[in-house]
N, CA, C and O atoms as CSV, one atom per row, in Angstrom:
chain,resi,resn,atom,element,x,y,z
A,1,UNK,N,N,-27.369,-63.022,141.361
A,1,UNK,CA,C,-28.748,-62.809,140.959
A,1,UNK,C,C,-28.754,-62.357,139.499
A,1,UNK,O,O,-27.748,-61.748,139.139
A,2,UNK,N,N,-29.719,-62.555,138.603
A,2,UNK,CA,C,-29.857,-62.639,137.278
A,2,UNK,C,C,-30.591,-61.820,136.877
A,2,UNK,O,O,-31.574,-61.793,137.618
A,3,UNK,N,N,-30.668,-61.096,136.074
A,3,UNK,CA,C,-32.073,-60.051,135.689
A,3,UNK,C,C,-32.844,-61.098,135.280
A,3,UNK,O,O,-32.465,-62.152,134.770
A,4,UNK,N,N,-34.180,-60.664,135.588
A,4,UNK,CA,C,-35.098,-61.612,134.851
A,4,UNK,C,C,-36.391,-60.784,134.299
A,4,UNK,O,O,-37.031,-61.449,133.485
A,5,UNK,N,N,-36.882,-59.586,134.535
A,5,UNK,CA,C,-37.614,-58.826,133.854
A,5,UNK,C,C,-36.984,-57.209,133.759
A,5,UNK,O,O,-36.645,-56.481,134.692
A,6,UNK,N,N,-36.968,-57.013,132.702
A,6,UNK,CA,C,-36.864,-55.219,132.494
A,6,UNK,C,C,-38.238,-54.393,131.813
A,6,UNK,O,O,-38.776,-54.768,130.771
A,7,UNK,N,N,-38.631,-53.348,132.518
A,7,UNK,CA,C,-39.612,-52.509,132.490
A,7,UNK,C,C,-38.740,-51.575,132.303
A,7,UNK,O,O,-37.664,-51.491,132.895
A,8,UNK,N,N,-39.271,-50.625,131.248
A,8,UNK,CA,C,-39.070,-49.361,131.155
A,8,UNK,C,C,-40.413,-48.589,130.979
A,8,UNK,O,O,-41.413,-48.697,130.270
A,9,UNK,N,N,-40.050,-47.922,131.771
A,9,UNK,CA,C,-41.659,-46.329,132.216
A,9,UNK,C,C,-40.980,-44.948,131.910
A,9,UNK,O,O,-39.817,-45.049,132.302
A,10,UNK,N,N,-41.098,-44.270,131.622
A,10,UNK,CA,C,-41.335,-42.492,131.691
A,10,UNK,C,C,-42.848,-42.092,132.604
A,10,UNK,O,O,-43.965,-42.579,132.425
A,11,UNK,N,N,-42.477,-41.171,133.491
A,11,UNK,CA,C,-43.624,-40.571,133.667
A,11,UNK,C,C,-43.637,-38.980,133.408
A,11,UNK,O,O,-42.646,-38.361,133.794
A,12,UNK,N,N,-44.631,-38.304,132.815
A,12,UNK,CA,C,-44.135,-36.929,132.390
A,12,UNK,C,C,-45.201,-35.918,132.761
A,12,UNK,O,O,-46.339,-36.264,132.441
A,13,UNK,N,N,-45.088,-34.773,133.352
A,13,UNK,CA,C,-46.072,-34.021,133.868
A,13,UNK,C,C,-46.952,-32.920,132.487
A,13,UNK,O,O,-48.099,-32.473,132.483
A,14,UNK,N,N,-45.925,-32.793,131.533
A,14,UNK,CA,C,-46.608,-32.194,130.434
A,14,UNK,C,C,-46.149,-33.316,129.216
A,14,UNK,O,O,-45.004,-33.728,129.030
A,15,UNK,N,N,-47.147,-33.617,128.590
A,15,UNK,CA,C,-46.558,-34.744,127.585
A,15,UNK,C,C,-45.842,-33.778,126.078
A,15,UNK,O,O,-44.959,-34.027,125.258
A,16,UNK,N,N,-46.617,-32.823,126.269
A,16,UNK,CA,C,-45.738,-31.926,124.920
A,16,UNK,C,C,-44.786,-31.580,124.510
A,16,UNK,O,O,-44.266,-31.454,123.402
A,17,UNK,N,N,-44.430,-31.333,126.018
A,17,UNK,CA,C,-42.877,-30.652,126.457
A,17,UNK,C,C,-41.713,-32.049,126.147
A,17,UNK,O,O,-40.594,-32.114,125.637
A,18,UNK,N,N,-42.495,-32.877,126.649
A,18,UNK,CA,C,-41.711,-34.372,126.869
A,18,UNK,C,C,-41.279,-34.679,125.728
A,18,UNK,O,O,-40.100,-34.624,125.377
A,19,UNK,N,N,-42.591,-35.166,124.802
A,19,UNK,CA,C,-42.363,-34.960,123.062
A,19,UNK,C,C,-41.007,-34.401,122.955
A,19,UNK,O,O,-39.923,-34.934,123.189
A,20,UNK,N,N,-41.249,-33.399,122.614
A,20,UNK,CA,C,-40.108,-32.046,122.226
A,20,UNK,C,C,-38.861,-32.606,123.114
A,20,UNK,O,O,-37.977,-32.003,122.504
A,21,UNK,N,N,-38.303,-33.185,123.917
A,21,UNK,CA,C,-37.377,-33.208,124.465
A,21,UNK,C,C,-37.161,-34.753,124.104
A,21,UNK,O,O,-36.360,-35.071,123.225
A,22,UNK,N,N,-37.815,-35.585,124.729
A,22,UNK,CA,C,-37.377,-36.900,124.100
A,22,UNK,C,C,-37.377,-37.317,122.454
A,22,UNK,O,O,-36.812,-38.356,122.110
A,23,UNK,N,N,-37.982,-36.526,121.553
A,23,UNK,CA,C,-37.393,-36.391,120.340
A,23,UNK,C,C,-35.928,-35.997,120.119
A,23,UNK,O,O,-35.112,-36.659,119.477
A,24,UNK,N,N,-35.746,-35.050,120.622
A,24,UNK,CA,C,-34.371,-34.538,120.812
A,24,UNK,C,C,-33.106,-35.446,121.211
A,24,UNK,O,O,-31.934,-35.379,120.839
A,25,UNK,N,N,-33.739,-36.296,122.077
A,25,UNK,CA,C,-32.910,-36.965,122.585
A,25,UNK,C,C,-32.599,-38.327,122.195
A,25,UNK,O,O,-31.515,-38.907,122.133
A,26,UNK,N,N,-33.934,-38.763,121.914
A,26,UNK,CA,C,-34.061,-40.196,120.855
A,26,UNK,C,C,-34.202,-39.998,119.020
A,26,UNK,O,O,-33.487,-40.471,118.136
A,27,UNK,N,N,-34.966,-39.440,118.961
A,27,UNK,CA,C,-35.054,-38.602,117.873
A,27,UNK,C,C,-36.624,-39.940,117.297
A,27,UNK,O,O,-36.316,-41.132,117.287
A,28,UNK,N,N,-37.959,-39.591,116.934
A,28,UNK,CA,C,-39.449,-40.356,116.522
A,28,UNK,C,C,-38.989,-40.747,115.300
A,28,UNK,O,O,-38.701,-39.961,114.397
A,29,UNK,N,N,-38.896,-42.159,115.228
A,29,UNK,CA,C,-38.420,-42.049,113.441
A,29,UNK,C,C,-39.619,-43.058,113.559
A,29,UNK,O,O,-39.727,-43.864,114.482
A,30,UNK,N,N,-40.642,-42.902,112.361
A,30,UNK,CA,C,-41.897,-43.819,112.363
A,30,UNK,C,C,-41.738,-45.212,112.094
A,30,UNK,O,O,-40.740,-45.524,111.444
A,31,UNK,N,N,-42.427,-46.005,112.418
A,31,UNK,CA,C,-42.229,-47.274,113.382
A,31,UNK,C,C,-42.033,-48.194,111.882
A,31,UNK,O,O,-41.485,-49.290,112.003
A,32,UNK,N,N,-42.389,-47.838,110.750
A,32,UNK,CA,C,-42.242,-49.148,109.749
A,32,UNK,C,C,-41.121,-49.104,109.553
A,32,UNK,O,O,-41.346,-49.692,108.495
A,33,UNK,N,N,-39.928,-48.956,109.535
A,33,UNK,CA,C,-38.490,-49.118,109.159
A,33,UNK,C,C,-38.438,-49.616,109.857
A,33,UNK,O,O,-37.929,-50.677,109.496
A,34,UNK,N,N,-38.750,-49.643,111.351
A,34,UNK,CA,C,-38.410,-50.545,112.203
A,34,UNK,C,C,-38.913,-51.662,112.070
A,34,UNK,O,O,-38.133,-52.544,112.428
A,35,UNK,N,N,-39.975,-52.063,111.677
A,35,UNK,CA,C,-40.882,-53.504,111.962
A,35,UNK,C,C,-40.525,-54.137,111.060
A,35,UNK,O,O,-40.607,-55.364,111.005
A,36,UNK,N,N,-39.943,-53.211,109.960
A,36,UNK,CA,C,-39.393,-54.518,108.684
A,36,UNK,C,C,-37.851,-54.988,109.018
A,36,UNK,O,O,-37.515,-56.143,108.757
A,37,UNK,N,N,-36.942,-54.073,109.593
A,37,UNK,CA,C,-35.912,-54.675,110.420
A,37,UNK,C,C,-36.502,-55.823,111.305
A,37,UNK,O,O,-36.275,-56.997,111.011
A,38,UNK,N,N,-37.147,-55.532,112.227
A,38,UNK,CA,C,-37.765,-56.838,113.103
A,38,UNK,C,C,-37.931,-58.011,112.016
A,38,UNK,O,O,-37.247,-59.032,112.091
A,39,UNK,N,N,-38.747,-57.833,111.146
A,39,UNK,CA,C,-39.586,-59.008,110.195
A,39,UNK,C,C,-38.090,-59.470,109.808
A,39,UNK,O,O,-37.569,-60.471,110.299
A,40,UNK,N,N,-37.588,-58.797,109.061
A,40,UNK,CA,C,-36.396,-59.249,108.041
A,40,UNK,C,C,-35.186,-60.013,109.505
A,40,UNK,O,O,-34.443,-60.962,109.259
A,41,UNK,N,N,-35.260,-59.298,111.016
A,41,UNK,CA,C,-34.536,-60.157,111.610
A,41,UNK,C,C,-35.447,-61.741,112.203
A,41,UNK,O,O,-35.166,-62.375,113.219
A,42,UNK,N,N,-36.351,-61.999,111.386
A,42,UNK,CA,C,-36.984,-63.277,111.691
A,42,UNK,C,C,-37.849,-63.394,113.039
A,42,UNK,O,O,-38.405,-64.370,113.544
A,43,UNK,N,N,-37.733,-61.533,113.595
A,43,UNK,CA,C,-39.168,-61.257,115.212
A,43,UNK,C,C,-40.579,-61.339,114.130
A,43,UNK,O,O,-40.697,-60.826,113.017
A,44,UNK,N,N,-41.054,-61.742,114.501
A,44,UNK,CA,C,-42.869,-61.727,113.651
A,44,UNK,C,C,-43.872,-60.709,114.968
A,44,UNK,O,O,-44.615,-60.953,115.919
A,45,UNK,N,N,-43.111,-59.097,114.025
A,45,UNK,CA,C,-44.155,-58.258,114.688
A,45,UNK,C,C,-45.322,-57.932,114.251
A,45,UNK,O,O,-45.468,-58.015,113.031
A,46,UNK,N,N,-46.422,-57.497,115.030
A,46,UNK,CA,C,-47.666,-57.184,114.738
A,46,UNK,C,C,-47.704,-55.963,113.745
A,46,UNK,O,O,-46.690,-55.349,113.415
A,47,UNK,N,N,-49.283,-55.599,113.194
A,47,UNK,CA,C,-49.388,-54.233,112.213
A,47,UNK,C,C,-49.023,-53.528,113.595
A,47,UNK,O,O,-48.902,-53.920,114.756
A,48,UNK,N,N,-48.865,-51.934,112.733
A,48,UNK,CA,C,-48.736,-50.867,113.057
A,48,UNK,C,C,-50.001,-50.598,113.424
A,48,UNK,O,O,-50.918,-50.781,112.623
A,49,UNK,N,N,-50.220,-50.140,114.649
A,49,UNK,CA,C,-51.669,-49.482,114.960
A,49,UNK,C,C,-51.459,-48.243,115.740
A,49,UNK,O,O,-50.495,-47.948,116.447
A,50,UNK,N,N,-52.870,-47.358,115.406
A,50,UNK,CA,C,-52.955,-46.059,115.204
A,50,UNK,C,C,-53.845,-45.883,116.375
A,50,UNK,O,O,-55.044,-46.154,116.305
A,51,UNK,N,N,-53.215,-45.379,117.579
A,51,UNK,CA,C,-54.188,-45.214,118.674
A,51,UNK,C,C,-54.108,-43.281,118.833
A,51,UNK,O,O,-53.638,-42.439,118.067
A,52,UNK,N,N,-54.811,-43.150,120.200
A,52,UNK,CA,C,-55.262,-42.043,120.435
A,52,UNK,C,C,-53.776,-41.164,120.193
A,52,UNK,O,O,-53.240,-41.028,121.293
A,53,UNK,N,N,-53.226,-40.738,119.449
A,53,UNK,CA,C,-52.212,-40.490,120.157
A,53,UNK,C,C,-50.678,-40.375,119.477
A,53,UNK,O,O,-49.866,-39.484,119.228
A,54,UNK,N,N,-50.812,-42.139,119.304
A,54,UNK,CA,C,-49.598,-42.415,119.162
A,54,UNK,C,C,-49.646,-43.880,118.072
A,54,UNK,O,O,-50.649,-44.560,117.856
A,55,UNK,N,N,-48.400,-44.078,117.553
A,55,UNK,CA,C,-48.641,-45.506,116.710
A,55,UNK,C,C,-48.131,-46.094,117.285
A,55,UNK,O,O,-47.423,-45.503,118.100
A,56,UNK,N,N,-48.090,-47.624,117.314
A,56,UNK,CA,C,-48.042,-48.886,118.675
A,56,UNK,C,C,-47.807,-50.031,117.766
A,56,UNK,O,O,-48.637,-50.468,116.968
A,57,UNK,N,N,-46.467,-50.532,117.973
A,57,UNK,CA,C,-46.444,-51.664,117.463
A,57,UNK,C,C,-45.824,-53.065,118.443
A,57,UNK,O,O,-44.809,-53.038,119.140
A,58,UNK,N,N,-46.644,-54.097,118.274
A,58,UNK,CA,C,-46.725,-55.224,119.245
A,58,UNK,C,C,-45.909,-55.997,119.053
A,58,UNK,O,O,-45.873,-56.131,117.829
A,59,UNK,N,N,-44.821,-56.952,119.735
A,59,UNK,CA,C,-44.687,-58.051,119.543
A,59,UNK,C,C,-44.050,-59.157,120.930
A,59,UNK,O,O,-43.907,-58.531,121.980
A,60,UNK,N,N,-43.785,-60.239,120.985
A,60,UNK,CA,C,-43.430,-61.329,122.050
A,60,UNK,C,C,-42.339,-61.864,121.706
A,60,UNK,O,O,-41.945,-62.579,120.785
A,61,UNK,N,N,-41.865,-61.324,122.737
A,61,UNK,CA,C,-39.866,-62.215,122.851
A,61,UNK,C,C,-40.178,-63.724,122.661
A,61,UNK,O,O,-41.218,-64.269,122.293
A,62,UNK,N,N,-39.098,-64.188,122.983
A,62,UNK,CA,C,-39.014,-65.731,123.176
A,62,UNK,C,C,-39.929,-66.299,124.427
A,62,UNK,O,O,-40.839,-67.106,124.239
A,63,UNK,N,N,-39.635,-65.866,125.516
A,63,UNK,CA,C,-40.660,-65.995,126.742
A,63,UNK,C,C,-41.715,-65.590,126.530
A,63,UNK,O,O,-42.285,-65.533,127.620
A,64,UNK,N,N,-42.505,-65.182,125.581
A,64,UNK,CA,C,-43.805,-64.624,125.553
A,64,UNK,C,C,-44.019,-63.205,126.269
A,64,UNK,O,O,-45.134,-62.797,126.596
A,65,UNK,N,N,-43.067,-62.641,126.433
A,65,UNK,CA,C,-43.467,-61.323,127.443
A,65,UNK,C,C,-43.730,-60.336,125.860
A,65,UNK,O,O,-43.067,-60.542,124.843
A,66,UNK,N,N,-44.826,-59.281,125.972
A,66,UNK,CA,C,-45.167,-58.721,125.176
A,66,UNK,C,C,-44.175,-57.447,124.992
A,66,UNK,O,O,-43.993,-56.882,126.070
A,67,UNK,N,N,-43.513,-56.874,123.944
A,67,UNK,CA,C,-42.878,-56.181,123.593
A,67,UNK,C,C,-43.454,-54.959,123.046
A,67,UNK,O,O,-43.576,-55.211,121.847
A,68,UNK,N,N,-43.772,-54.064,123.205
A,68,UNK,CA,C,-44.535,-52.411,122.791
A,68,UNK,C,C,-43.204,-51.370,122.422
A,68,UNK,O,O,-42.206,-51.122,123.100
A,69,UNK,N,N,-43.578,-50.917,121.185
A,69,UNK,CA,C,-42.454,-50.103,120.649
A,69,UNK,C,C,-43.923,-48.791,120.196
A,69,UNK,O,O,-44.886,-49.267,119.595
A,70,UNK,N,N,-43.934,-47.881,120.396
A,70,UNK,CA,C,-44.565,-47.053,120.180
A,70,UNK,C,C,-43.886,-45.423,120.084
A,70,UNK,O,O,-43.166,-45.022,120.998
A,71,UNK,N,N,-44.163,-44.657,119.029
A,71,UNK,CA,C,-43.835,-43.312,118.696
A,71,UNK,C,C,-44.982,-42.186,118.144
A,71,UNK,O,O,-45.949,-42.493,117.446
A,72,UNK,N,N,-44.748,-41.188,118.485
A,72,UNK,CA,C,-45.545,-39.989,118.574
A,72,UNK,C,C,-45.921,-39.389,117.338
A,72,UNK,O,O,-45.212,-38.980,116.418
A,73,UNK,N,N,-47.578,-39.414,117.519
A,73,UNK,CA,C,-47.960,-39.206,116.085
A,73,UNK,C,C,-47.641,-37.763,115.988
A,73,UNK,O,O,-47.670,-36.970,116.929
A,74,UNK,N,N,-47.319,-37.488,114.704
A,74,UNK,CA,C,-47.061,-36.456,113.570
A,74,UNK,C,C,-48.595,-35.782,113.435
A,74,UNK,O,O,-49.662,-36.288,113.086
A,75,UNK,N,N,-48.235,-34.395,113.869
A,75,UNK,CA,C,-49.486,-33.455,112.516
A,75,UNK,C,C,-48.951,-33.193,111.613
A,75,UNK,O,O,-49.537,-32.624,110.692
């Protein structure tokens, strides 16, 4: 049997705490260094957008499945 879809979820009972720990652990580095790696590796990702929250950036594999890379806005 073959993988054929991967989902990744977190679910978190305090999102603050979560922050603070999955920073730690991944470490939020803001999303345009990344999207110009994407661009410059020839992925054609979407703008950076600024939701409630958090910044969200879009894009579609080869199969069309939608790709979400999103990190935790900064005060």
């Amino acid at each position: 049997m073959s993988i054929e879809t991967i989902f990744a979820h977190v679910s978190c009972a305090d999102i603050e705490t979560s922050i603070r720990s999955y920073e730690k652990l991944f470490g939020v580095l803001p999303l345009e260094p990344e999207r110009q790696r994407l661009e410059t590796a020839g992925l054609r990702p979407g703008a950076i957008e600024a939701t409630a929250g958090y910044f969200v950036l879009r894009l579609r594999d080869p199969d069309g499945n939608l790709v979400v890379l999103a990190s935790a806005r900064k005060s």
